[in-house]
Each structure stands twice: as C-alpha cells, then as structure tokens.
C-alpha positions as CSV (number, residue, x, y, z in Angstrom):
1,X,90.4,65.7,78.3
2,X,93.8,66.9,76.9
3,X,94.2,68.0,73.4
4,X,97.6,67.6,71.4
5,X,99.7,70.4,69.9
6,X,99.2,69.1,66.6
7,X,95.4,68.1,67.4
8,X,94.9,71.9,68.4
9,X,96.5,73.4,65.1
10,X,94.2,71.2,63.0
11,X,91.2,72.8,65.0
12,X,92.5,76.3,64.2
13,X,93.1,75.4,60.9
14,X,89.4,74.5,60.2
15,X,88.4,77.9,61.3
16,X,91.2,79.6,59.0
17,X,89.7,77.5,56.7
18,X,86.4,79.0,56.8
19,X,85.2,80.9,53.6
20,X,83.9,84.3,55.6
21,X,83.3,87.6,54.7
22,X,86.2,89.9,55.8
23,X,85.1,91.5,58.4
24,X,86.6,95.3,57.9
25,X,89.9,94.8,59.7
26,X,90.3,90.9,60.0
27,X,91.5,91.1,63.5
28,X,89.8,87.5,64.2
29,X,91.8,85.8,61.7
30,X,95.0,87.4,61.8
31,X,95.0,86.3,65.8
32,X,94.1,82.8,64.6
33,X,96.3,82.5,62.2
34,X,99.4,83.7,64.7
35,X,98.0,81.2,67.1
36,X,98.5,78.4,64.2
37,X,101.5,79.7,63.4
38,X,103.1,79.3,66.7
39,X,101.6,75.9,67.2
40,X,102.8,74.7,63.4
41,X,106.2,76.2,63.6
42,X,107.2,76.3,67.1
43,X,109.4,74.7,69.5
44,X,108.3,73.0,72.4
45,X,109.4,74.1,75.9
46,X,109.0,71.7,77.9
47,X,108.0,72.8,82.2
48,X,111.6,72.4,83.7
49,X,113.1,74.9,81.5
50,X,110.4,77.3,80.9
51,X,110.5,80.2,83.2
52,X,107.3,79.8,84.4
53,X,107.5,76.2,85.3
54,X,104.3,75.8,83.1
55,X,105.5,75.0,79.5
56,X,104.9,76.6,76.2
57,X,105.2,75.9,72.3
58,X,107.6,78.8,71.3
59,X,108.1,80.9,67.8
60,X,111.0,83.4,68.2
61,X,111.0,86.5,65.5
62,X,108.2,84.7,63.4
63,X,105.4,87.2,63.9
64,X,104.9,90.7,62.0
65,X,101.4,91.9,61.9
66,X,99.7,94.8,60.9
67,X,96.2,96.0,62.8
68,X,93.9,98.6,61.4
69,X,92.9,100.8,63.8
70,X,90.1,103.3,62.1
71,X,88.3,99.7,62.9
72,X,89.0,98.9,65.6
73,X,91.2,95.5,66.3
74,X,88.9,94.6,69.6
75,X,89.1,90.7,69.2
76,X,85.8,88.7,69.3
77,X,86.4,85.0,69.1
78,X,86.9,85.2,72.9
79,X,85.4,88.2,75.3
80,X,88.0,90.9,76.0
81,X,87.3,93.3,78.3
82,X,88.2,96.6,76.8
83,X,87.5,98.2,79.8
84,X,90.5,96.2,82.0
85,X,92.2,96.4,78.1
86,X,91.9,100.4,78.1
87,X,92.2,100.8,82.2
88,X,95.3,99.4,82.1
89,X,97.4,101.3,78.7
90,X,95.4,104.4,80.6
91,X,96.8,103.5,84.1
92,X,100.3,103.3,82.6
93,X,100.1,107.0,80.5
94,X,99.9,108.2,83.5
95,X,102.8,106.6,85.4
96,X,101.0,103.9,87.4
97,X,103.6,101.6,89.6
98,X,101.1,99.9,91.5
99,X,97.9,98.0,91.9
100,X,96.1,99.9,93.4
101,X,96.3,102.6,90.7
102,X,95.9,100.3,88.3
103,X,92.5,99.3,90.1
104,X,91.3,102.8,90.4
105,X,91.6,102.8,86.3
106,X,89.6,99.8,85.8
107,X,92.6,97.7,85.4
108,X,91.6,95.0,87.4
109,X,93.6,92.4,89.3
110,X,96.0,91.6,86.5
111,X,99.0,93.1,88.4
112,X,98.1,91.6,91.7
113,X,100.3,88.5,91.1
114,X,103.8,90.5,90.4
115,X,103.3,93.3,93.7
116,X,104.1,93.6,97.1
117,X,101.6,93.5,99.7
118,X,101.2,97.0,99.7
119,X,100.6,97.0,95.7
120,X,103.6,98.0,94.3
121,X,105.3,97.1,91.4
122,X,108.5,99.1,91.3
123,X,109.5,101.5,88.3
124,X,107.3,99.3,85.7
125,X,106.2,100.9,82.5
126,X,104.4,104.3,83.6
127,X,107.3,105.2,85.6
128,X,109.5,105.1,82.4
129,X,107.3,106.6,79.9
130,X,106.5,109.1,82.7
131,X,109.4,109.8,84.9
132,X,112.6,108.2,83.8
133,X,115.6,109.2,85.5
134,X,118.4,111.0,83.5
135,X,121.8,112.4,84.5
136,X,120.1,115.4,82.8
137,X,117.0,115.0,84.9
138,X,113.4,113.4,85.0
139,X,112.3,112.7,81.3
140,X,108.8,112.7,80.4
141,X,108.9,110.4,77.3
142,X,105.5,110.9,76.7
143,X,104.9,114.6,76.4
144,X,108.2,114.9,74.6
145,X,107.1,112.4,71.9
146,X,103.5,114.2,71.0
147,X,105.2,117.6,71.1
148,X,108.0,116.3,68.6
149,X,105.0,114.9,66.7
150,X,103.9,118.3,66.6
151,X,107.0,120.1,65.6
152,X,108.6,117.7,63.1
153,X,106.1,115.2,62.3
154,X,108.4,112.9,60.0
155,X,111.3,112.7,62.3
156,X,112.4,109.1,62.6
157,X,112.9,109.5,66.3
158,X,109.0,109.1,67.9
159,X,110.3,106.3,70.2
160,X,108.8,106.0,73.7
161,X,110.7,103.3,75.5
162,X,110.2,100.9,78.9
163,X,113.2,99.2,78.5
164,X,116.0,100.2,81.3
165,X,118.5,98.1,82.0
166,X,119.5,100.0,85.4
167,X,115.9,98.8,87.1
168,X,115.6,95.4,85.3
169,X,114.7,92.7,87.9
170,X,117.7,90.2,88.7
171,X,116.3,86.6,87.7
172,X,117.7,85.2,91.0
173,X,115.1,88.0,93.2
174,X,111.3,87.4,93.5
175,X,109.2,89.8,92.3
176,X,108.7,91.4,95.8
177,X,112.3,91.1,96.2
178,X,113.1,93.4,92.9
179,X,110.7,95.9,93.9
180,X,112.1,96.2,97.6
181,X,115.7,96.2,96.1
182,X,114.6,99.5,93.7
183,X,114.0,97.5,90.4
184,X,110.9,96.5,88.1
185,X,108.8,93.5,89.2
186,X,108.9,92.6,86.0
187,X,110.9,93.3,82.8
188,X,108.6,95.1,80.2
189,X,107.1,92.7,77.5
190,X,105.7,95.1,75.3
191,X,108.8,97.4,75.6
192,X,108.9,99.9,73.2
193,X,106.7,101.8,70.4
194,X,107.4,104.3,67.5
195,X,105.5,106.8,65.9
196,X,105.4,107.4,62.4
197,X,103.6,109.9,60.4
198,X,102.1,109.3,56.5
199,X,100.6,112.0,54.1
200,X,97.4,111.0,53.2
201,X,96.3,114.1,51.3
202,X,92.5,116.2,51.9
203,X,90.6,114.0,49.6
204,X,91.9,110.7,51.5
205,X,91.1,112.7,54.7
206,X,87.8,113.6,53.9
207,X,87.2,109.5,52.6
208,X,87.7,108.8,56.3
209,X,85.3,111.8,57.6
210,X,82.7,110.5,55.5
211,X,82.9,107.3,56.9
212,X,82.7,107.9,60.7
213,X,80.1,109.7,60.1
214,X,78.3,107.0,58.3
215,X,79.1,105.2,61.2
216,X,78.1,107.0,63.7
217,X,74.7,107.8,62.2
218,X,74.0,103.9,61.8
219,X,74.5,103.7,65.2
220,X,72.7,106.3,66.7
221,X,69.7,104.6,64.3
222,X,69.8,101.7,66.9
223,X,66.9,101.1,69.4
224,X,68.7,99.8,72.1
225,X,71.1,102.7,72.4
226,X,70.9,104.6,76.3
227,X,70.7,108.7,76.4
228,X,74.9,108.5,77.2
229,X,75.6,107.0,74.0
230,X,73.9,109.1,72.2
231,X,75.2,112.0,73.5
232,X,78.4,110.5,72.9
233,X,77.3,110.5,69.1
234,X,75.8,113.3,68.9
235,X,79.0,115.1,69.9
236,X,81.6,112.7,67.8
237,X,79.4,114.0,64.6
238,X,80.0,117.7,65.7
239,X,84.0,117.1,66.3
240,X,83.5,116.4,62.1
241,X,82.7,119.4,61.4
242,X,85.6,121.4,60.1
243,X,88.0,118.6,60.8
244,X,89.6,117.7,57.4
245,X,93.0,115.4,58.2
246,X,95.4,114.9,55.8
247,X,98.0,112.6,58.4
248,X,97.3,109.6,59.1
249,X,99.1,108.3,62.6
250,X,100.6,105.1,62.6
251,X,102.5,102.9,65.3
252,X,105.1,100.1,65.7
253,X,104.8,98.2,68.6
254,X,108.0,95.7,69.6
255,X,107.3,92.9,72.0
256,X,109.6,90.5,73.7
257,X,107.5,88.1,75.4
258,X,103.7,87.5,74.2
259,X,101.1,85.4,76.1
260,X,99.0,84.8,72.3
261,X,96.1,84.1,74.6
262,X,95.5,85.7,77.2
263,X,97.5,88.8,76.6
264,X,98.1,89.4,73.3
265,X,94.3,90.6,72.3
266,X,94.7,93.0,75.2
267,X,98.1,94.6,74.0
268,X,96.2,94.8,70.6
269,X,93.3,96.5,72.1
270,X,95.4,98.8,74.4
271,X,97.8,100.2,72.0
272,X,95.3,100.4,69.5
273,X,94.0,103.0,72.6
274,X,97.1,104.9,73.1
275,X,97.3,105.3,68.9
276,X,93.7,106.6,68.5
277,X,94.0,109.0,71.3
278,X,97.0,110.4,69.4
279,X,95.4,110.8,66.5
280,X,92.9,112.6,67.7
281,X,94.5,115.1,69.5
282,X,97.1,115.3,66.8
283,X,94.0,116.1,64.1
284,X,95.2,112.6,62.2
285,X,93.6,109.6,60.8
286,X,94.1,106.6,63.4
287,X,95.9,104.3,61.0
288,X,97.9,101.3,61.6
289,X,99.3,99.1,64.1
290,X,102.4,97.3,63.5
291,X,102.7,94.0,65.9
292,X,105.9,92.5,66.0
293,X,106.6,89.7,68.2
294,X,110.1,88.4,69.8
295,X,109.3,85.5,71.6
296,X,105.4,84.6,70.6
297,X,104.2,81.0,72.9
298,X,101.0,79.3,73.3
299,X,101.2,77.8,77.2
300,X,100.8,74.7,77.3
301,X,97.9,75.1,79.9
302,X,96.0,77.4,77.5
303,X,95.0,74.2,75.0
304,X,91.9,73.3,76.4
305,X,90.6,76.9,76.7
306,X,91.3,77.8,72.7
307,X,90.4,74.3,72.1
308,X,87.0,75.1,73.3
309,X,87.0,78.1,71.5
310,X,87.5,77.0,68.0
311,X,84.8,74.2,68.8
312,X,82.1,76.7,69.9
313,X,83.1,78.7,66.7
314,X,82.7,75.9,64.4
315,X,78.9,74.9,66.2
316,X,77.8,78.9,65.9
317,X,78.7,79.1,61.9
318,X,77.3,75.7,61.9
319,X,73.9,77.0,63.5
320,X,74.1,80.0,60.8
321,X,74.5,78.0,57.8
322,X,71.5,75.9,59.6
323,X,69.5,78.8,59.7
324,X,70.3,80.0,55.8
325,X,68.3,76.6,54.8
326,X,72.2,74.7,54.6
327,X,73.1,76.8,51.6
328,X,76.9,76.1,52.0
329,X,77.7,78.5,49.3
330,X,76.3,81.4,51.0
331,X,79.4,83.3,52.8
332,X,79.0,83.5,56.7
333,X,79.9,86.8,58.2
334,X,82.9,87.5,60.4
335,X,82.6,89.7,63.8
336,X,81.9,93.2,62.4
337,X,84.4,95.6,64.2
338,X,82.9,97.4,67.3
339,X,82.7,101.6,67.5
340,X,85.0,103.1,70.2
341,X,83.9,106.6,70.9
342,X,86.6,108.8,72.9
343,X,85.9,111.7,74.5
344,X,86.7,115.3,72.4
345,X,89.8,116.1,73.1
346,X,90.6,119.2,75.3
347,X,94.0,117.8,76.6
348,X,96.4,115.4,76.9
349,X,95.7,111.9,75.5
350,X,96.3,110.6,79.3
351,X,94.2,112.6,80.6
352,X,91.3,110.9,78.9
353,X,88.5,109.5,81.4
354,X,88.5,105.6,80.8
355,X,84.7,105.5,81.8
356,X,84.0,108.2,79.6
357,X,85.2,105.6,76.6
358,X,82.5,103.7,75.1
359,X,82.4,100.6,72.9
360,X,79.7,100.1,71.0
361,X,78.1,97.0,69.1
362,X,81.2,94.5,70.4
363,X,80.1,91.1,69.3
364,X,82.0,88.2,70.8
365,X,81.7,84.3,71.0
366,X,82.1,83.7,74.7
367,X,84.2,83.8,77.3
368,X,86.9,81.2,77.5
369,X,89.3,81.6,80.4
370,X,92.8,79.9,81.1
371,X,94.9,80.6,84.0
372,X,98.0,83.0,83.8
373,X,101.5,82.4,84.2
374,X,103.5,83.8,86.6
C-alpha cells in the first residue's frame, strides 16, 4: 500500500507531536523533525529528472542542525549499525579507496554498488583527506589539521576537505568508467568539515568529568555486562584521573547531497566518531556537531519504510502509556542516548581499532530497511 507525501508528514507530525521527556541530546526528534521538514517544504522530483531515476521530495539550504556529542547522537527510531557507521568514517581516516578495505573495517557492502570489479573506488574521500596531490607534494590533511589544533587552537583554518575538482567523476562516465579514467566513483556528499575550538574553563571541564564518570559507574552496575566491557570501564574511569579539560572540540560538517534515511543517521553517527576521537586525543570535551545540509531529499521509495516506522513508534508509546494504567498525563520517555567507549588514546585518532569501540545500552525501535539509490 502506497502512502502520500502529505499522508507521510502528518504521520511524522503525530510523533513530533508527542509530549516526551527529552532524551539528553534529542537526536530522535531533531532527525524527525528534518524528515518533516523536507516532506512539508520540499519540492517534488519527479523519476525522469532525478539523477537516480528513482525520485525524491527535495529541500535545498533548509537544514542547520546541531548534534551533541558528549551524548552521543546514535539514532534509535530505526537500528543503525554503528559498527558499519564507525567501520566506514574509520576506513576513510585511513585513506580507504576500495571495498575491500572498507570490508576489512567493518564497513560492509555499502560501497559495493559504486566499484569496479576488483573493488575500487578511485581517489574517494580517504585518498583526499590522506594523500591529496599538490604541486608542492602529497598533503596529509588529516595529520596537518590535529597538529594545527595543537599549535594554534583558535585558528579559523581547521578545514579538512574531499572536494577536488581535478578527480570529480564526469556525469556522462559510469562509475567504473570514472575510476578506470583516474577520477572518483563518486563526488563526495559529505565534503568537507571544520574544526573549531571553545574555552570552556576548569570548572566547566570538571562538570563533564563528573559526569562520565557517573556514567560509567551506572553502567558497570549493570548485570548483563560481559568481562570486555568492563574492562573497558574500568579503564575509561582511570583515563579521569588527572584529566581536567578546559576546550571543548566542536565540528561543522557541510553536506551536498543527503539520503535523510538511510544515510543521514550514519553521517551523524560517523562524524560524531571522527569528533570524539579528536577530542580525546586533543585532552578536550567532545562538544558539538553542526549538520548542515545542501540538498536534503526523502526518496520517494523510502515512504513505506519510515511510514512503518512512525506507525510502530506510535503502537510502542501506545503499549507504555497502556502499561502506566492509561495515565495520559504521565510523560513517556524518549531513547536514552547509548555509551560509546573508545579506546585510551596512545596515537593517532585513525589508528583506533574499530572492534575495540564499544556501544553500550543502544536502544532502538526496529529495523526498517529501504533500498538505496544508486
């Protein structure tokens, strides 16, 4: 059964409508609401003249959000897989260009569609921030950026880049074609991201100590935790000890193109990554993510999926205002945000271990899947 554009708003309206406790970030509603945003002030696209032949309700330069990453912005109305999220922002810190990299990191098959048969991908994102080619010579965008961070922490000029317009693919090439010709697969979506630096002062600093540590204990006071998790804990709460930030890290994050759907949690989830890994190893407070959006679109074949989304929202709070004796005043809680422990940090960011990441107490309302466009 098809649902309407309009039909499909109203459902994520009734959700936005919900009177819920914010949960400590809000990363649940603020995806809904840019989902409703699209749909409410978008144009529609029709198959024969969107790119991907598949059709889309479009919002150009509408969408400016900002993601708190001390909780972290893992989204929970639909399952996202951090590990495929993480694998792949880890995968391109260190310079993947094809699938089979990507793979190795715990990526997945999200790649597979854009590569030639023998996975690659041409000079995609990791090759830029990595290894981008200079008159000067081979630029390392990443290493330079966290040692400027270093130096000069307020500069104005922490800006990694993946846009190059010498190894953009021509529209008129395949993918395959592009890649055998020298160029990208495809052109970056999520194509560049800034740093910037805010003085939070020792008493703000020590605000934030006191609660990862609070969190940290709660969880290690959980039954169901395995003997690598709490290890994991058990050295998190010893990193605490002496650390006293007074930077916070932030980010902006410019997109082009943004699949709301299907990629947009995991951009959320990756960079979110990539920031708290800086932090870190910086000695700052993870802070904020700033999401801006060029072209955001819903695809048209997506509708069903978030329709069924919204409708097995509405039937859990249902069930929990069932189960609170059908006291509608009571408030019903939102997805708490989920613990991502990181290794201690002995190097580079990159060099992190994705398996060695752990997510712990992700709550999510199912899995909802739609097909992607290529």
């Amino acid at each position: 059964m098809s649902i309407t554009q309009q039909a499909l708003a109203d459902e994520l309206q009734t959700v936005i409508d919900h009177k819920l406790n914010d949960d400590m970030n809000g990363v649940n509603r603020k995806w809904v609401q840019i989902l409703h945003k699209v749909l409410t002030e978008g144009t529609m696209v029709g198959k024969d003249a969107e790119r991907t032949g598949t059709g889309c309700v479009s919002l150009f330069g509408g969408i400016t959000e900002v993601f708190d990453v001390e909780n972290f912005p893992l989204i929970g109305y639909k399952h996202v897989s951090a590990k495929q999220s993480f694998g792949e922002i880890l995968a391109m810190m260190n310079g993947a260009t094809n699938t089979n990299v990507f793979k190795t990191w715990g990526a997945g098959t999200i790649w597979d569609e854009w590569a030639t048969e023998s996975g690659d991908l041409g000079p995609i994102y990791g090759k830029q921030w990595r290894e981008w080619l200079a008159p000067c010579g081979v630029i390392d965008q990443l290493v330079d950026v966290l040692q400027q961070l270093k130096q000069n922490p307020h500069s104005r000029r922490h800006v990694v880049s993946a846009w190059n317009p010498s190894v953009l693919p021509l529209p008129a090439m395949s993918a395959q074609e592009n890649v055998a010709a020298g160029r990208m697969a495809l052109p970056p979506c999520h194509f560049a991201f800034q740093f910037g630096v805010v003085d939070i002062g020792r008493d703000k600093g020590v605000q934030y100590q006191e609660r990862l540590f609070s969190s940290y204990k709660q969880a290690q006071m959980q039954d169901a935790m395995v003997v690598e998790e709490r290890d994991a804990l058990a050295q998190k709460i010893v990193q605490l000890v002496g650390f006293a930030p007074s930077k916070r890290l932030d980010m902006v994050l410019e997109i082009r193109s943004n699949d709301l759907f299907l990629g947009a949690p995991y951009n959320i989830a990756g960079y979110a990554l990539l920031l708290k890994l800086f932090a870190e190893y910086l000695g700052m407070v993870p802070g904020k993510l700033f999401y801006r959006v060029g072209d955001a679109h819903v695809y048209l074949n997506h509708f069903e999926a978030i329709a069924d989304m919204t409708q097995n929202y509405r039937r859990l709070q249902k069930h929990i205002l069932e189960q609170q004796a059908l006291d509608t005043s009571l408030l019903v809680e939102d997805l708490p945000p989920p613990l991502v422990l990181t290794p201690m940090m002995n190097s580079y960011p990159w060099e992190i271990n994705a398996k060695d990441i752990l997510v712990l107490n992700y709550e999510h309302l199912g899995v909802f899947k739609a097909p992607i466009a290529v």
